[in-house]
N, C-alpha and C positions, 0 to 999 in steps of 0.2 A: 577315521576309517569310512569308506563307504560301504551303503548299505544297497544292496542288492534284495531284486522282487524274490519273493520264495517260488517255489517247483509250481504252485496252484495261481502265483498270479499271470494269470494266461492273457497276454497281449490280443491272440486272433489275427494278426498282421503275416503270414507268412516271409518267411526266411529270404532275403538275394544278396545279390552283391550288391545293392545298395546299402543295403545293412553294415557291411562291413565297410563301405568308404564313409557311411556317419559315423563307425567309429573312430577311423584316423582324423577325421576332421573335428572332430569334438576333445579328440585328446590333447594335451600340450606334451606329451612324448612325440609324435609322431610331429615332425616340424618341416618335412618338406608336401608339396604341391599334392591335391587331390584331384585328378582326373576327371569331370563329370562322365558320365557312361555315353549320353549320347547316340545312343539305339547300338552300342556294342555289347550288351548282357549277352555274354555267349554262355556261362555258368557261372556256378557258385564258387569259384576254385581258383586262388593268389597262387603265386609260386615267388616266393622272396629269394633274392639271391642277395646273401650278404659278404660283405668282405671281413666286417670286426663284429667279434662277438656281440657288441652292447647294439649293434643295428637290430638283431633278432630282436631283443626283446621290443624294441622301440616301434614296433609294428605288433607283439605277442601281447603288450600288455593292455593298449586301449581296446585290441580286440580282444580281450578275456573280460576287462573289466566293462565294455558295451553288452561283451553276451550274457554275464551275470547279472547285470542293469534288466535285459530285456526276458528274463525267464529262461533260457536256456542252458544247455548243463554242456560242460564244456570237458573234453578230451584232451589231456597233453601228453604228446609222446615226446618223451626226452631220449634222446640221442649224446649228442655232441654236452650238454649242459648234464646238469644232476639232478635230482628233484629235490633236494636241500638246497640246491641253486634256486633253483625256479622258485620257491617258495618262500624264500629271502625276499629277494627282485620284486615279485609279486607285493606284499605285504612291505616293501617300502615302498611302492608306489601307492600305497592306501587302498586294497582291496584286501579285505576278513577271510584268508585262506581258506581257516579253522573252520569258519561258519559255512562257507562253501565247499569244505569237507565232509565239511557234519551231515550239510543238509545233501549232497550227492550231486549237488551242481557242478561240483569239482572233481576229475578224477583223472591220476597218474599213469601212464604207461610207458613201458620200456620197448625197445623194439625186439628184445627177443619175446614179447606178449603180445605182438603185433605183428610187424614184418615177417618176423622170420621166427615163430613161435615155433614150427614145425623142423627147423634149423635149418631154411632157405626160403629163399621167396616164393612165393608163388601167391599171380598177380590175381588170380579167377578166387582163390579164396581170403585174401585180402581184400578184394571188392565186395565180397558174403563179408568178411567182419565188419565192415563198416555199414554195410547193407542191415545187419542186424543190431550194430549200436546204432544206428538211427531211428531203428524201429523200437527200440529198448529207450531209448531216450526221450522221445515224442508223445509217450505214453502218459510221462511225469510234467513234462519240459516242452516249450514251446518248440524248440528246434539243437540239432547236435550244432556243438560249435567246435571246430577241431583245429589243435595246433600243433604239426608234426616236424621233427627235425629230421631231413634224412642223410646226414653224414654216414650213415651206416651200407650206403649202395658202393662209397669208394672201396669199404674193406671188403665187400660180397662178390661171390660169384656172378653177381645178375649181368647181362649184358645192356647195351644201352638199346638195342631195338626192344627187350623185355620192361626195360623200362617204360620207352614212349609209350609201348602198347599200353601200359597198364596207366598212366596217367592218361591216354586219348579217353580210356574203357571207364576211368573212374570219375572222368570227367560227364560223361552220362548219367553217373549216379546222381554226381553234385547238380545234377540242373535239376532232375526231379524231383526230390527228394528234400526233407527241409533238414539240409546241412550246409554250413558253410565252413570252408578249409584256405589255410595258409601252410603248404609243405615251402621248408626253411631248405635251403641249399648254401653251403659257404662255399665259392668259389674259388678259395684255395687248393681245397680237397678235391676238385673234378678237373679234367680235362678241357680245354677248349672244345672239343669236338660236343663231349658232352651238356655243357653248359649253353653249347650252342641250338643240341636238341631241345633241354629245358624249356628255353626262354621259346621254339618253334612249337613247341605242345602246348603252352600256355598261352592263354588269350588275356589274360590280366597279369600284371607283374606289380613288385614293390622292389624297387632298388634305390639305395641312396638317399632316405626316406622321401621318396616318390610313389603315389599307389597309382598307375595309369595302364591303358591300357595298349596292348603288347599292338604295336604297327606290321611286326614282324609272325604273328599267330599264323600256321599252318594248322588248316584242319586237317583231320585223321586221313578222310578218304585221298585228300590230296598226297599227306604223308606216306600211309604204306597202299594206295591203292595204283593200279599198273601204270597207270597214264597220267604220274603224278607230276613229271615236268611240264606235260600240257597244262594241266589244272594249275598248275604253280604259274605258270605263264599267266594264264589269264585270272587269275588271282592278282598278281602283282600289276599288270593292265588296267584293270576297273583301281586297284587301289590306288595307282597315281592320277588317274580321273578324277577319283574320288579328292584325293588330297589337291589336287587342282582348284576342284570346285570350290571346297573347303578355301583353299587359300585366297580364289578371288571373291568369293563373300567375305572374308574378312578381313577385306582389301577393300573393298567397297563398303562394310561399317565401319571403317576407320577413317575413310573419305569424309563419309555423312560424316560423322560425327566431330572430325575436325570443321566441316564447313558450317555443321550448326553450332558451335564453339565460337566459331571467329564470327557470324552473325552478333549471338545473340550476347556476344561480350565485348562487342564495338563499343569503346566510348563515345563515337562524334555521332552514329547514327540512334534517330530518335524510335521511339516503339512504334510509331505508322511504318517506319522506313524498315525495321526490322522485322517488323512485320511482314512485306511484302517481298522483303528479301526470302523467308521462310516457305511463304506460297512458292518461291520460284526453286527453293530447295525440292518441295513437298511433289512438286506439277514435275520434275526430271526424276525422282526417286521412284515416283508414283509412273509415271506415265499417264498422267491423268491433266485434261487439258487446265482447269479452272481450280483456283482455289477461294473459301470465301469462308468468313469471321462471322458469325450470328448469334443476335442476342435471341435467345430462348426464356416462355413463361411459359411450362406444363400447366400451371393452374387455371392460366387463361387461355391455354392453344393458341399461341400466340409466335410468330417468328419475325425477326426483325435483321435483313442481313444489313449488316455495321460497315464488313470491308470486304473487298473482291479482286480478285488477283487480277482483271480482264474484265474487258465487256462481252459478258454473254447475254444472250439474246432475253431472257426468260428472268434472269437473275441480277437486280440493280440495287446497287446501294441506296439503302434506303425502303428498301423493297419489302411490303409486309404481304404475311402468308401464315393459313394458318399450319399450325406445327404437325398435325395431321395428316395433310395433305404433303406433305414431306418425308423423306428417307431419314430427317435428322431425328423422328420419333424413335425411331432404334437404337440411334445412341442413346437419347433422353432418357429410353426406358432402361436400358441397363446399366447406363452411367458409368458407358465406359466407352471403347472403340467399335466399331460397329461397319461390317463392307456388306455389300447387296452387289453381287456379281452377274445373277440371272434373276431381274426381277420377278419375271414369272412363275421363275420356278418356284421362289422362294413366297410369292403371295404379294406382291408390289404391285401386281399389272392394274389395281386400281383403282392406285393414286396419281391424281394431280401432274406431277411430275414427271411421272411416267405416259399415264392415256395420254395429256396434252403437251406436254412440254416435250416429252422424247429423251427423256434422260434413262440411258441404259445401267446405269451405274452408281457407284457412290462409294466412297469411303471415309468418314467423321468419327469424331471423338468426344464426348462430355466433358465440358469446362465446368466446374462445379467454382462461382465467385458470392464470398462473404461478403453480404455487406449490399450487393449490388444483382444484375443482370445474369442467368448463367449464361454463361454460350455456347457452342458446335463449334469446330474445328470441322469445315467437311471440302474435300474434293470430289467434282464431278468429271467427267468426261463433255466433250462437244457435242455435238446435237449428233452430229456422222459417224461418230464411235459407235461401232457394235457390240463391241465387249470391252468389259473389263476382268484385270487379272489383280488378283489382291495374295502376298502372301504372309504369312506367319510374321514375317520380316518386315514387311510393308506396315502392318497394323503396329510394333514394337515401334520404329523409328516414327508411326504417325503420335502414337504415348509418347515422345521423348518432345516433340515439339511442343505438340498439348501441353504437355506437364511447363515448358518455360510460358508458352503465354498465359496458362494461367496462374503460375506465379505471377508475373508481371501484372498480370489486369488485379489479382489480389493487392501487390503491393501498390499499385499505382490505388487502389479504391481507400487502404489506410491510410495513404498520405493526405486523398481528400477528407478521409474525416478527420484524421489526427489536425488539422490545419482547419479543419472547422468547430474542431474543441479548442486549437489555441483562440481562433478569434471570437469565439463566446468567452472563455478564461477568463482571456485579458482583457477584455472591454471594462473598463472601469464606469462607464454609465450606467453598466446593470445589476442590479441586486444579485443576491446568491439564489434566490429562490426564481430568477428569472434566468439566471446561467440553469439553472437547475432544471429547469423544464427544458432548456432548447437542449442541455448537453440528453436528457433521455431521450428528445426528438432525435438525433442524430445515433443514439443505440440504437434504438426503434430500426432503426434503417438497415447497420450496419450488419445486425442480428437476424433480421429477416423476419420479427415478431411483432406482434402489436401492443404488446403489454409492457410495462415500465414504472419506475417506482425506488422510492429509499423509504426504508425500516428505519425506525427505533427500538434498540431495545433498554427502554426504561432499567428493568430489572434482568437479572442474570437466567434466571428463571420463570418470568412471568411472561405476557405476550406481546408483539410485536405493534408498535402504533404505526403508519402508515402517515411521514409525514409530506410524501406527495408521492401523486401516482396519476397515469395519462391512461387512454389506451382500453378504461375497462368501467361501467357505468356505477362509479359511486360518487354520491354528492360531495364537494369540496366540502361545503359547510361541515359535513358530520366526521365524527373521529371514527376511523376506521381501524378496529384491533383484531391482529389474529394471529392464533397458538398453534404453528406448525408440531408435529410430532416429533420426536428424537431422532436425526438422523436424515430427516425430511427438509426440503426446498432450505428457508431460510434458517432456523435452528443450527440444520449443517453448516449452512455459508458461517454465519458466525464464531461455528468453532473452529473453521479452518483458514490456514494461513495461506492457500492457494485456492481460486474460483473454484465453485463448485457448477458443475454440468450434467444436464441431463435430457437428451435427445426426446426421448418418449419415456413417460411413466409407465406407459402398459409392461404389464407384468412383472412388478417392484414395488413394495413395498409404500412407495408415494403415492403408489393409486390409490390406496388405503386412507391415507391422509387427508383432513379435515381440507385443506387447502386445494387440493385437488378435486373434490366432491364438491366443497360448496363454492369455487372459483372459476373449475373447469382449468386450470393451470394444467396443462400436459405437457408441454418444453419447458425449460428452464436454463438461465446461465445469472448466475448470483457471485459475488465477490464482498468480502466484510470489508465495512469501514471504520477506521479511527477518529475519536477524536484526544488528542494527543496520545498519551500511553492506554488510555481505555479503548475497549471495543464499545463503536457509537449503534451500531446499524448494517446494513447490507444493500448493498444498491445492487439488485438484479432486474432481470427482460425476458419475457419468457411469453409466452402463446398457448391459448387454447387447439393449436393444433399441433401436431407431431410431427418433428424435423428429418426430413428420409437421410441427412446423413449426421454424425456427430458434430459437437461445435468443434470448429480447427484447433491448434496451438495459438496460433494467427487471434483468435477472436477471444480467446484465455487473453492473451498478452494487452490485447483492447483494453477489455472490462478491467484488468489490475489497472492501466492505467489510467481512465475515467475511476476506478477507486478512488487512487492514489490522490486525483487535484480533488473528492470532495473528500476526502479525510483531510484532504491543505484544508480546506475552505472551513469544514467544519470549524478546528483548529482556530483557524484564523477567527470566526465569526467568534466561538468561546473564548479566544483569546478577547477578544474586541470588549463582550460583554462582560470579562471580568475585570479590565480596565476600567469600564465604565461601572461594575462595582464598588470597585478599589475609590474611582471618585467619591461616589454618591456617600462613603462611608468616611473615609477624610473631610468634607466638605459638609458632611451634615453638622451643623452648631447644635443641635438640640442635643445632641452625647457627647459625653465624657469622653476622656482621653482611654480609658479601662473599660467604657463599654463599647468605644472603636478598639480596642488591639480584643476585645470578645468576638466582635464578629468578626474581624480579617483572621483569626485563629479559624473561624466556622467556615470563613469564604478558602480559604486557604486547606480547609482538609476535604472541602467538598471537590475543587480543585484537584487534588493529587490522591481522591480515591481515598485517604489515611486517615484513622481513628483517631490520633493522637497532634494537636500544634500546644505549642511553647515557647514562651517566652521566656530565657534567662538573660541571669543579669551578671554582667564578669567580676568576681570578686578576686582576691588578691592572690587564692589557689584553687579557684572551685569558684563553679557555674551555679549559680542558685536560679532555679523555675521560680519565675516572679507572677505569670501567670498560665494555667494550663485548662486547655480544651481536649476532653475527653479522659478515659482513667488510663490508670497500669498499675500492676499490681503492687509495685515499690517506689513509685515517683508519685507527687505531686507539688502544689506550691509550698514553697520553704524548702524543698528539697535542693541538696547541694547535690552536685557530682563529685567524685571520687577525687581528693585535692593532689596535686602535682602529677593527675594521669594524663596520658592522650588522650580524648575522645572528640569526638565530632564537632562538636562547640571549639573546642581551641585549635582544631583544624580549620576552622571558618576567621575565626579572627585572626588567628595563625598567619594566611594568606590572604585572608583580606577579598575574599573571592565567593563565590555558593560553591558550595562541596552537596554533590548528590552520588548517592547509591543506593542502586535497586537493591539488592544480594552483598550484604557485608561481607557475610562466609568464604562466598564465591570470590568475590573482588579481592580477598585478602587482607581485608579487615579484621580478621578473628582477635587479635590483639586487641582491639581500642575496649576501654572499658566501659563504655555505655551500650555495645555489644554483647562482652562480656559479662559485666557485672549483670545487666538488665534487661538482655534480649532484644535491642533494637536491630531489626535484621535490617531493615533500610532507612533512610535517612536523607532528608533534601532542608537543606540550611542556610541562611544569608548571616551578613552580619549588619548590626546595627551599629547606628555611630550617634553621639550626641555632640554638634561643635565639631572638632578634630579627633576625639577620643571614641577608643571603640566602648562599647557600651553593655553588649551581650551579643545573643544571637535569635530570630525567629527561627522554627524549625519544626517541621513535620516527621512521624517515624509510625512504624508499627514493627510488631513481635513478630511477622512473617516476612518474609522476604517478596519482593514486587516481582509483576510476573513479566514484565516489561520493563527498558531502561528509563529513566525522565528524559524528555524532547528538550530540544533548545528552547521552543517557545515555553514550555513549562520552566525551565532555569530563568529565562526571562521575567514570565510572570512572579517568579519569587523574588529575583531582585526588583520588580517592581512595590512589591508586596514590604520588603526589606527599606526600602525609600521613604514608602507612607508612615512606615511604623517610626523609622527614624524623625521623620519631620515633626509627627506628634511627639514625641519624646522632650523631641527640642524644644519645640515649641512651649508645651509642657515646663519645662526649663527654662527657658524665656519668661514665661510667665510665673512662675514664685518666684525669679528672681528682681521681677520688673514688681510682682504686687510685695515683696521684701522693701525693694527702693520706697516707693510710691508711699509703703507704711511709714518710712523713717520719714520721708520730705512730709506728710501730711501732720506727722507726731513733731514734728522742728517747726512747719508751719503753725501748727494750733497753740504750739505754747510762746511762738513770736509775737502769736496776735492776741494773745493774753498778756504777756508782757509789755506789750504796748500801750494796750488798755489804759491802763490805769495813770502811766505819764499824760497820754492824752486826755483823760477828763479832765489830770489835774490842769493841765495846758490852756483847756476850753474854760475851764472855771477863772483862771486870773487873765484869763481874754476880755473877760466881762469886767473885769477892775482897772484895766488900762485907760487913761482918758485918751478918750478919743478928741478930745478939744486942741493935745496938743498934734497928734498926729493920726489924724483921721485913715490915711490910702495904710499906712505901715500893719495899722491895728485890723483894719479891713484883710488886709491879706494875710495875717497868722492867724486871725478864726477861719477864714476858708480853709489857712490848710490843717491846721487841727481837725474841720469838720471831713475833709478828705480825707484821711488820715483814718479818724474814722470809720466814713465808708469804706477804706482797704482794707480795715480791719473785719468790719463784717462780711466782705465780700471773701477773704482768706477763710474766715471760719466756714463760712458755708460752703465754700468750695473742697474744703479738706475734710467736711465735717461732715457734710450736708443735712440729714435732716433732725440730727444731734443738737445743730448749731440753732435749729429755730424754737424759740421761743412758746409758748403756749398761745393756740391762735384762741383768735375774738371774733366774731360777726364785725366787719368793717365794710364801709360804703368806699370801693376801688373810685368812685369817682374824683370824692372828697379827697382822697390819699395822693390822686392823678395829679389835682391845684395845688395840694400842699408843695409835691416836690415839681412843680412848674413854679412856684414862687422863690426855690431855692439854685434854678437853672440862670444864667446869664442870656436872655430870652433877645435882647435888642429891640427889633421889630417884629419879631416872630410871635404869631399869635398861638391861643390854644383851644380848642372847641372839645366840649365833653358833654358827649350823648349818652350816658351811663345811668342807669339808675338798676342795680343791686346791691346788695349786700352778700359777699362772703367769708368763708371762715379763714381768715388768716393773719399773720404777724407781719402789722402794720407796720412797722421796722424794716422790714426786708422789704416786701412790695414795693416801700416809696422807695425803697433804693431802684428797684425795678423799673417804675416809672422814672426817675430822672434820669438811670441810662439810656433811656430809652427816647425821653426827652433831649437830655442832652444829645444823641446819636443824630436825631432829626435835624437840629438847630446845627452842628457842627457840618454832617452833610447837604442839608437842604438851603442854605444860605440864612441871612439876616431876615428877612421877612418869609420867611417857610410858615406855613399854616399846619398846626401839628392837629389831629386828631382823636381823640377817645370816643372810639363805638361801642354798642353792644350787638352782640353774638348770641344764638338762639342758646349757643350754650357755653357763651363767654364774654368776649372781649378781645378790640382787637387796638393797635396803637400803629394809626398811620399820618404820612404827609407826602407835599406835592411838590419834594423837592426831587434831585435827580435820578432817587431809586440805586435798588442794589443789581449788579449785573445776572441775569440768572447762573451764570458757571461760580459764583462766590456764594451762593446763597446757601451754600452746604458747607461751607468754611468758616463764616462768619462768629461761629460760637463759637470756634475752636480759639481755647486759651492762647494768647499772646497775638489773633490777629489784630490789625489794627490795620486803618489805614492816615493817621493821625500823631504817629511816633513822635514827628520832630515837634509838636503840640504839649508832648507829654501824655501823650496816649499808652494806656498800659495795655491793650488786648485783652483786659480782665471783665470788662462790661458784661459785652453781651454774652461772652461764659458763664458770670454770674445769671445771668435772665435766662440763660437754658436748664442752668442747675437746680436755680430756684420754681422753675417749673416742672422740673421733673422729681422735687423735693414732694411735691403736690401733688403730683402726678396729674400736671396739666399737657395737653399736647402743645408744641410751639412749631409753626410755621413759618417763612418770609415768601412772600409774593408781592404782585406789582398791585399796588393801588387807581383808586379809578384817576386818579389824576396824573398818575405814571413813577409816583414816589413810591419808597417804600412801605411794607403792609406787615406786621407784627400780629398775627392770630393766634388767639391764645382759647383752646377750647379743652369740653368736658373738665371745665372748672364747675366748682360746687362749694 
């Protein structure tokens, strides 16, 4: 139902016929064409002529339910209808009968209570009743609102001159008086003759839901006064003059306006060209010789004419003037269209352009351009014009031009910047905090402010840091924090999903504001930024001065989009540095496999905002949490999930995919049971794999639902997240099962070379009983290799064993130890120098073995006569010679077990393995480097 003003809420607006065509226009009953008035207000008084019943109301009802809206008390004389009708009709159209009963805004009348109360007409007191219900009315009620039917004149006496009379007479009432009337006629019931008087006494009609007015309206005196064919004569004279004129102005705005259509919608010509083609519209429309394009600065008095339809004498492209001195100040100052017909009269005679120049004339318009230069639209006349004629007409069609060039100079000034934010963007040479600054350089401009700047807001609730800003004197070096109020500059932008704008603080609320006081900030235009699903910040531009007009739509749609690429950039950059988290925490050796999946659990909920990450692990019907970051009230580690349910976890390995949801509820999730059972409202999850097999899942959630969806890049970053975690795993994996192997080969190696043992002594013992008188070379070569044998034996134990395998050390002189096993090497010519004198602690056993790999290494690569070397070291020893050296790209290889360069010799690759083992048994350092002689260099230091 609609609710209508009561009898006291008084408008103050007097009553016309204006009134009552707002209400057919506002109604959706009433569906044909509404007339503008157009200086024809002759009264207050419609005269509907209907042909089907439901036309009546469809003009009765938005005019009852407009007069009920506007405070007035409304009269309906039912005739032809019933008042059980009317009150249906009414009341399904959505108007409170009852209450406009109640209250006396509504009231019923028949025509035997009206018309013909007395049992005929009579017109002189008929115009008293209504003379006194408007006086009765107007008391309570803003104004009588009446809606009469008068089917009742076909069954009456009345004649039809008693009629005219009495509408010509009551038509006087209705103009002064504040009532306004709809008498309903159904054209059935009357004669032509009479319906033809109707429609000549009324000056407004409504036919065929049409409210316009009557072309055909006789006034009274014309009607019954004596010399009314004369008057009708030149009555209908002037009106076809009239509808002449009428029709050739609107023959010639349809001219204009098709020729500024086909201008300004040419595809082949360029904006100079349409430009000039418009001067040459404006200069024939106008009658005005010259037309000219100016750039305008009111703040500097400043004028700069840009383009000129012609060469006039006084006015040259290029031409600066100050704005003062100018007719275009009259546009400038009301910002809008602006003619100067009689400079004199009007107070011009002296300026500039007038004293000297001689221009009698002017007609211009305010270009208001974002971004850039305003300008003037203005034509003058020639220096020999004495007047000019400017009219009503003239100044609308000079706004219709205006209005396309200054779209076009708007659009044309976004393209330059939009094309000067792509080519900051995309430059890949520049940092973000360099795009950063030139993209505020380029608001700065487009905004018209000096101020610039992007927000952090750390905390939801705390204050703003200020991580760069141009335009306003605070030191780079210091951190700049500040706590707008609720509602206020940034705070606002923050909570909203569209820019926030604000031309002038005066008189609002932000005057008030800590930011305004101690900044001086009076304009503002601010827009929030993202980084991924969180709110990062606000990038707003704004000025200690106050903007004379609002910021556009135009310059909203800007700032979202300079948002828009640094919520990319942000994104991007937090993407960048959480990659290079995800490294530093993979790649650090110093942590465990369980204190890497600790923190990518920490790096991962800081990530997506969420209290809760988790690692489970897929058992045979149920998710077991193998490890978890942060609480819940019913989960923790050991916790299984619900066995053979849906939930999240086996949706991920399911498909093999990241399964993310902001809103379980919402999305239609209420079913899964980590949902259900445990209130996980959202949920973002990868799966892990170890080898080929799935493994479990990583996964983040909380008990609330997200207020935002998860980004691509966030889905990303979890399957990145989802990779590391797997590689560790594996790896993880790889490794018991490679330190598994490695125990069995070490536990098969130590008990080979125990088992050996002991044949070999016996071996070496009846080596010694062999005579060598019968066969010297035979007996020589089975103690060599028993004694090799040997050293493979010790060289397996300490290599499987390592420092298990050594013996209880002694103080031993490394020199002595160095001759021994140089006595045991096949030497040739190869000599041996030992510059040693220490004694240290260790198992002279293993050492000589040390020295003759090390000897023997020399002698095998250094040739027959190599000179091998034993130094001392400030804080060791070192084993060098001058034969060909080792290459530097092998010298990191050389200890690794089984190289050799020596195979077809019977080289095992087990030596110098042994000399690294057995130094790291010690915990000695071992090097290889070049020798001064260019041989190889063996250092062996912080021995002790």
């Amino acid at each position: 139902m609609s609710e209508h003003a009561p009898p006291t809420a008084a408008t103050g607006d007097p009553v016309t016929l204006e009134t009552g065509l707002e209400a057919f226009r506002s109604s959706p009953e009433f569906h044909g064409p509404v007339e503008d008035l157009d200086g024809h207000d002759c009264n207050d008084h419609f005269a509907q002529i209907y042909e089907r019943p439901a036309e009546k109301f469809e003009a009765a009802i938005p005019f009852v339910r407009h007069g009920l809206d506007q405070g007035e008390r409304i009269a309906y004389v039912v005739d032809q209808s019933t008042e059980p009708e009317v009150r249906t009709t009414l009341q399904d159209a959505g108007i409170d009968v009852e209450a406009a009963l109640d209250s006396g805004a509504l009231t019923f009348y028949t025509v035997d209570e009206t018309y013909l109360r007395d049992g005929s007409f009579d017109p002189d007191e008929m115009i008293q009743f209504y003379a006194d219900a408007t006086a009765e009315a107007t008391e309570d009620f803003e104004a009588l609102r009446l809606v009469a039917e008068m089917s009742w004149i076909e069954a009456d006496d009345t004649t039809v001159e008693q009629l005219m009379k009495y509408e010509s007479k009551i038509n006087d009432l209705f103009d002064t008086e504040d009532v306004l009337a709809i008498c309903q006629y159904d054209r059935d019931l009357f004669t032509p003759e009479v319906i033809n008087n109707i429609v000549r006494t009324h000056p407004h009609l409504i036919y065929d839901g049409a409210a316009c007015h009557n072309f055909y309206y006789t006034p009274p005196e014309e009607l019954f006064g004596d010399d009314d064919l004369a008057r009708e004569n030149e009555r209908m004279l002037w009106t076809l003059r009239e509808r002449t004129e009428a029709k050739t102005a609107l023959q010639q705005r349809d001219r204009f306006l098709e020729d500024l259509y086909t201008i300004t919608a040419s595809q082949d010509r360029s904006f100079e060209e349409k430009l000039h083609a418009l001067f040459d519209l404006g200069c024939e429309q106008f009658d005005i010789d010259f037309g000219f394009l100016n750039r305008v600065d009111p703040a500097d008095d400043h004028l700069e004419i840009e383009y000129a339809s012609g060469d006039h004498e006084h006015y040259k492209v290029g031409g600066k003037l100050p704005l003062s001195d100018t007719y275009c100040q009259a546009a400038v100052d009301i910002k809008a269209a602006a003619s100067i017909t009689e400079p004199v009269a009007e107070g011009y005679d002296d300026l500039p352009v007038y004293e000297e120049f001689g221009v009698e004339g002017y007609l211009g318009t305010y270009i208001p351009v974002d971004g850039g230069s305003d300008r003037t639209l203005a034509f003058v006349p020639a220096d020999d014009t004495e007047t000019v004629s400017v009219s009503e007409k003239d100044r609308m069609y000079l706004e219709l031009i205006g209005q396309w060039v200054g779209y076009e100079l708007n659009r044309r000034q976004r393209e330059r910047c939009l094309r000067k934010c792509y080519e900051i963007t995309s430059n890949p040479d520049s940092s973000f905090e360099e795009k950063l600054e030139q993209l505020l350089d380029v608001g700065r401009e487009q905004f018209g402010v000096e101020m610039a700047g992007l927000n952090h807001l750390p905390s939801w609730d705390g204050p703003f840091r200020l991580e760069k800003g141009i335009g306003f004197d605070v030191d780079p070096d210091e951190e700049l924090w500040t706590d707008p109020g609720v509602g206020c500059f940034c705070r606002q932008t923050i909570e909203q999903d569209e820019p926030v704008a604000m031309a002038d603080v005066s008189g609002t609320d932000w005057a008030e504001d800590t930011i305004h006081q101690e900044f001086g900030l009076t304009s503002y235009l601010g827009t929030r930024v993202m980084s991924g699903a969180a709110p990062y910040g606000t990038l707003w531009f704004g000025s200690a001065n106050s903007r004379d007009r609002p910021f556009s739509e135009a310059e909203r749609t800007f700032i979202e989009l300079m948002g828009q690429w640094v919520s990319y950039e942000l994104e991007h950059r937090e993407h960048k540095q959480d990659q290079q988290e995800l490294y530093r925490i993979t790649a650090d050796r110093d942590l465990s496999t369980d204190e890497k999946i600790a923190e990518l659990l920490e790096l991962g909920c800081e990530r997506f905002d969420l209290p809760v990450g988790m690692l489970t692990r897929k058992r045979e019907e149920a998710f077991e949490i193998t490890k978890m970051r942060g609480s819940h009230p019913d989960l923790d580690e050991g916790t299984l999930t619900p066995p053979l349910t849906d939930n999240y976890c086996r949706r991920v390995v399911n498909t093999g995919s990241t399964v993310t949801v902001a809103d379980a509820g919402e999305a239609g999730w209420d079913g899964d049971a980590l949902y259900h059972e445990f209130g996980l409202d959202c949920y973002a999850g990868v799966q892990l794999t170890v080898g080929d097999e799935a493994y479990g899942t990583i996964c983040f959630t909380d008990l609330s639902p997200r207020d935002v969806e998860f980004t691509e890049a966030g889905e990303t970053f979890l399957e990145l997240m989802g990779q590391c975690v797997s590689y560790e795993l594996e790896r993880n994996h790889r490794e018991a099962q490679l330190e598994q192997k490695t125990d069995r080969l070490e536990s098969f190696a130590s008990m080979l070379a125990h088992e050996l043992r002991n044949p070999t002594m016996i071996g070496q013992m009846y080596c010694h009983e062999l005579p060598e008188d019968a066969a010297p070379e035979a007996v020589g070569y089975i103690t060599e290799s028993f004694d090799r044998i040997e050293d493979m034996i010790d060289v397996l134990l300490l290599l499987t064993r390592g420092r298990e395998a050594v013996d209880e050390c002694a103080p031993v002189g490394p020199a002595d130890v160095a001759r021994e096993a140089w006595e045991t090497v096949e030497t040739l010519d190869a000599t041996l120098d030992v510059d040693l004198d220490r004694t240290i602690r260790i198992d002279e056993t293993y050492v000589r073995h040390l020295f003759r790999n090390l000897l023997e290494n020399a002698v095998e690569h250094g040739g027959s006569d190599v000179t091998v070397t034993v130094g001392d070291l400030d804080d060791g020893f070192y084993v060098a010679d001058d034969g060909v050296g080792i290459p530097p790209d092998d010298r990191d290889t050389v200890f690794d077990e089984g190289y050799t360069t020596a195979a077809d010799n019977g080289g095992t690759g087990l030596g110098l393995a042994f000399v690294q083992k057995l130094a790291e048994v010690y915990d000695w350092d071992v090097t290889v480097t070049e020798s001064e002689a260019g041989g190889a260099r063996f250092e062996f230091r912080n021995v002790t």
